[in-house]
N, C-alpha and C positions, 0 to 999 in steps of 0.2 A: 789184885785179885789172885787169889791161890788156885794153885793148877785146878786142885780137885773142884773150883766152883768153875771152870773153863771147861771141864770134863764134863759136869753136870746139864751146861747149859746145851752143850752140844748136842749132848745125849736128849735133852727134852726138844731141842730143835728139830733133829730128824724124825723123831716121833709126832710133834707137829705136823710137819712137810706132808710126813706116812698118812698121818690122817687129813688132811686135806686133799694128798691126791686119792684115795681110797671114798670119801665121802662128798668132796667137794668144798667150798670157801663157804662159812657162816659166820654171818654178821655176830649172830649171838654165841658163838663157839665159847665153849665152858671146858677147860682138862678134864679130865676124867677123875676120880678122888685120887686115884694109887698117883698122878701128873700131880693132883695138886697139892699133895702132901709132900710127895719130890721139893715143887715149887717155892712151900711155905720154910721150908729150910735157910736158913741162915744166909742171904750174902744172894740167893735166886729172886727177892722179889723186882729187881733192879731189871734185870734180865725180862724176868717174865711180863716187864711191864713193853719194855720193847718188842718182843714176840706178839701180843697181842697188838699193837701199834702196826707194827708189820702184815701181821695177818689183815686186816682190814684195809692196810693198803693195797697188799695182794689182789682181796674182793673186788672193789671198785676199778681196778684195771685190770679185771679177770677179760677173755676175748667174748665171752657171752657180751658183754655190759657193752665192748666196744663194738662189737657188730649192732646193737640196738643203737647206739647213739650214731653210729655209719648212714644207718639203712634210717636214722629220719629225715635225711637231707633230701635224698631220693622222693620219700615220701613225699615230702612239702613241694618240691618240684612238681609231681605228677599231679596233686590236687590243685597248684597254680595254675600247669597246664590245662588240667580241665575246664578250671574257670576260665581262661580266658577264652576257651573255644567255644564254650555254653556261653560267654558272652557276645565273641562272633556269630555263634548262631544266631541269638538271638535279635544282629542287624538284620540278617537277610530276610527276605521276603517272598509273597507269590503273587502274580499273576493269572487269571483264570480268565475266561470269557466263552462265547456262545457266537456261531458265524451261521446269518443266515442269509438266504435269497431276496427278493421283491416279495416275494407271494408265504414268504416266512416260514420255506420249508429250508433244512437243515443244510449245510452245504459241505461233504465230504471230505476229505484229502487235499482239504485246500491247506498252502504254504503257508507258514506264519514264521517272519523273522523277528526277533527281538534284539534289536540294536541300541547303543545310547544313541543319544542325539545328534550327535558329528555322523553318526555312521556303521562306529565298532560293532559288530555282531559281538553277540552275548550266546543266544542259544536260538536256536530254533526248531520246530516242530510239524505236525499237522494236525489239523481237526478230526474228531471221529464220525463215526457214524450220525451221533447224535449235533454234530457240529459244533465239537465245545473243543477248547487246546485248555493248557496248564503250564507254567513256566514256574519251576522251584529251584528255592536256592539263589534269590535274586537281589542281587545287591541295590542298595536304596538310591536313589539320584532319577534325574530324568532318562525316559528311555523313549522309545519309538519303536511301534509295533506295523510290519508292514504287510498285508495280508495280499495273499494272487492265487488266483486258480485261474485255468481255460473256460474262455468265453465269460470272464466277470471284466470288471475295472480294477485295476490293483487298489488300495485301498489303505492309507498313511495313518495312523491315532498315536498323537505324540501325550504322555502325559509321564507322573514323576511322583515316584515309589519310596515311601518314609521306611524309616528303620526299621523290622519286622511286619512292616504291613501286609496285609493279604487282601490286595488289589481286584477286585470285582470288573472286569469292563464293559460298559454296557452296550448288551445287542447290539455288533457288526452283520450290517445289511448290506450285500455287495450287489452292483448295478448289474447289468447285462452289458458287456463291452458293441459298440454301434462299431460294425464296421462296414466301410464303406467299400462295395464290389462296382468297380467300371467295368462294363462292359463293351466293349468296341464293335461295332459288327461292320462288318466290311467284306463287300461285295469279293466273288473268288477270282481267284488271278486272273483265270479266262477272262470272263469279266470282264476287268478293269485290261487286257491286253485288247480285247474286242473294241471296247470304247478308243483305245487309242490310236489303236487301226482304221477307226471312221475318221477317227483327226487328219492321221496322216494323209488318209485319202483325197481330205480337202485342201492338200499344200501343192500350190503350184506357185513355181517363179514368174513375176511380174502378174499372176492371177492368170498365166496363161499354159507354161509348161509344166505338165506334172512332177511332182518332188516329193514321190512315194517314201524312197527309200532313204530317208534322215528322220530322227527323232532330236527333238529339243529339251527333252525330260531328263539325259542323264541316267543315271543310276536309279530315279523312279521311274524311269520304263519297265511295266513286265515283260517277261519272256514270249513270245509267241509261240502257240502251238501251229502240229503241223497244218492243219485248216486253215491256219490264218496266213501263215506263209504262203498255202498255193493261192489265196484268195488275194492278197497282195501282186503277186505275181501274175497274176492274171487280170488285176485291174490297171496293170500297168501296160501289159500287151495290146491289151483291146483297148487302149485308150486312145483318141481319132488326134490328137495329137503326134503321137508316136506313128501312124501312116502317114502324116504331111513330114512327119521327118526323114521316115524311111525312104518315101518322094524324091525328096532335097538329095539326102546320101546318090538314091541310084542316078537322078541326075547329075550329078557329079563324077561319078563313075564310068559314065556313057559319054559326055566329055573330055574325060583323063584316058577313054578307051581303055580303061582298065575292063579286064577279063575278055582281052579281044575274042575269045572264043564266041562268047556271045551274040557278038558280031552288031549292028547298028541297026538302026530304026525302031519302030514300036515292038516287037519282037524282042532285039534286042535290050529295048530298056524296061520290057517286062520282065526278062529275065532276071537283071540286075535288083528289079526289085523286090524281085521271090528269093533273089540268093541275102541281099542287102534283112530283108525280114526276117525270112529264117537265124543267119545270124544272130541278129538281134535277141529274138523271140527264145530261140534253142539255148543261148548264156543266159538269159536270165532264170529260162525255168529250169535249167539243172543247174547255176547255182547260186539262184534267189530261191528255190523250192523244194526241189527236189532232194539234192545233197546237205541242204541245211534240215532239214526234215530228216532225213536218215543219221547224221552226225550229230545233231542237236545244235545244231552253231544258229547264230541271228545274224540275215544278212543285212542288216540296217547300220546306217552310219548312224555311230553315237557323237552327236554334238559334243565338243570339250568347252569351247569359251572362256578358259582360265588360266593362267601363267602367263608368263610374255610370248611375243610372237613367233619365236623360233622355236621353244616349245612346241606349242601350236601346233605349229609348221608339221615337227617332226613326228608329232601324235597322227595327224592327218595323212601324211604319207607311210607311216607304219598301218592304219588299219587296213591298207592292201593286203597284208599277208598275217592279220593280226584282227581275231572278231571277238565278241563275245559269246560266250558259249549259252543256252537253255540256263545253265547253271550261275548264271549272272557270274564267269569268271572269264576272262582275259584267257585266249588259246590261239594256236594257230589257224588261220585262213583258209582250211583243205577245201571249204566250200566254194570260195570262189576263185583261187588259184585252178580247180582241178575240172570248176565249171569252163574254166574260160579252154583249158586244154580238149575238154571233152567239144565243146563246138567248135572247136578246130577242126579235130577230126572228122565231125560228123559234117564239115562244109565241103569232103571230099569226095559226098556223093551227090552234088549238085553242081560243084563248080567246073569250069572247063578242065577239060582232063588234060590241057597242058600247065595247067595252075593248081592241081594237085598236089599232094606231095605230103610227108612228115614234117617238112622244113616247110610247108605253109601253113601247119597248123598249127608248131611250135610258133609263128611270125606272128600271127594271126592272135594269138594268145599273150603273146608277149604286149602285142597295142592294147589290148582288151583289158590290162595290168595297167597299163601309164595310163589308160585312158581313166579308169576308176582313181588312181589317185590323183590327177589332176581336177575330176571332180569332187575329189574330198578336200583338196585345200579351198576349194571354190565352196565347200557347203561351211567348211570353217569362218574364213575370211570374207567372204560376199554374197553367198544365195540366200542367208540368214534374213537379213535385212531386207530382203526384194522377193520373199517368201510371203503369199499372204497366204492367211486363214491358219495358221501356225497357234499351236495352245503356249 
């Protein structure tokens, strides 16, 4: 090929190129006359048969053509995707229904859970005004619907939702929940403390010696009020018992010539038996009545009868300085430690005034102590059993 047709071609090439970037790539691209008379020259048709070859290769790999063949991939994705979610949709399904009462008026704000069958919660909602629910969006399989509101019956409807179905369920009627109110009625503490005060009343050892002060109830003993305590207390004083004993004490005392001030004969053993009663009479009502009443303590022995016997034992000789309080609690004994000090003192203005004293009323007080616990292992261990009329 001779230079001048390597010059030619060039020269028609860049004028190509000029006019494709100035106009754009056509398929049907034609030279121009003045191009194709150039062309029609000797030794160019070779040439120009390439250029056009060229050029049309150009076109079809222009970025127009490859961004359109890019961007169908995209396409076909997004309308697969569509389809298959308009196919999902169109599994799911609905749920509807209507929740009414007995008397088939509409039932509010009642709970509605929608579970499958094992249990899973799905959705759940409430009924409106008009007593209807809606459940959308619901995939097909069995489910369980379980309906509650206050004062109905909870209320189970198992049933099983096809592919797209729109599930109707028919009128939920919910009962009236039956509940059952006990009511206990039970007489008032007083009361049942009264009553058991008549009981104790009628305990005596061998059916002979009064045995006021023990209860066999335990922890269902009530409390006694102050009424009941002095009335206790006073059926114990004035009980003709307790004068045949007080009797027995003063003669024993006019034999031991205790309180020689006294001095002997009926004189003297009237004395003994006004000092011997008082005594008596003045510990128990200040502190069977008096100080239990102001402190709130119960001056009654509480029966134990349970553990072994040294237990027992040591339960019985603790409630010496150990009572139970009003308040059904275990507390200190100030009622009857402080009764038995106070008739001490107060025996210093009866008894002979060489038998007075602080230290005979501390003495005096101190027996008053052994003497209640020796009869509280005896109400533990033995007056139980030789106790009649006992509840």
């Amino acid at each position: 090929m001779s230079k001048g047709t390597k010059r030619e071609m060039a020269r028609v090439w860049r004028a190509l190129t000029h006019y494709q970037l100035k106009n754009g790539p056509d398929p049907a691209f034609r030279l121009p006359a003045a191009w194709r008379r150039q062309a029609l020259r000797p030794g160019l048709i070779t040439a120009a048969t390439a250029l056009v070859g060229l050029t049309f290769l150009l076109v079809f790999s222009s970025p127009c053509l490859a961004q359109s063949k890019a961007t169908s991939v995209p396409e076909t994705l997004e309308r697969t995707s569509d389809a298959t979610a308009q196919s999902a949709q169109q599994t799911y399904g609905t749920i509807r229904g209507r929740i009414v009462d007995q008397n088939g008026k509409a039932v509010a704000a009642a709970a509605i859970k929608l579970t499958r069958s094992e249990g899973t919660l799905i959705q759940q909602a409430q009924s409106d005004e008009n007593g209807a629910f809606a459940f959308n969006q619901v995939p097909p399989g069995a489910f369980r619907l379980v309906i509650s509101e206050q004062g109905f019956v909870t209320q189970t409807i198992s049933r099983t939702l096809g592919a797209g179905e729109n599930s109707v369920v028919p009128q939920i009627t919910l009962s009236l929940s039956t509940q059952v109110t006990q009511i206990r009625v039970s007489p008032p503490t007083e009361e049942i403390a009264q009553a058991q005060v008549r009981e104790q009343e009628q305990q005596r050892i061998i059916g002979i010696v009064p045995n006021f002060y023990v209860t066999y109830l335990g922890q269902a003993a009530a409390p006694l009020n102050a009424k009941q305590k002095f009335r206790l207390a006073l059926k114990a004083t004035t009980d003709p018992i307790n004068f045949a004993g007080v009797a027995v004490i003063a003669g024993v005392d006019q034999a031991a010539y205790r309180f020689s001030g006294y001095g002997q004969g009926a004189e003297g053993y009237a004395k003994r038996y006004g000092a011997s009663y008082a005594n008596f009479n003045v510990g128990l009502l200040i502190g069977g009545a008096i100080l239990p009443s102001i402190l709130k303590q119960d001056p009654r022995y509480f029966y134990n009868g349970k553990g072994s016997k040294r237990s027992r034992f040591l339960y019985a000789i603790s409630r010496t300085v150990v009572c139970k309080g009003d308040n059904q609690l275990w507390q200190p004994n100030y009622s009857s430690v402080l009764g038995d000090l106070a008739a001490g003192g107060i025996s210093n203005l009866y008894l002979p005034e060489k038998n007075r004293g602080t230290a005979l009323a501390f003495q005096n007080a101190a027996i008053a102590l052994g003497a209640t616990a020796v009869i509280n292992v005896l109400q533990e261990f033995v007056l139980r059993s030789i106790t009649s009329r006992r509840k």
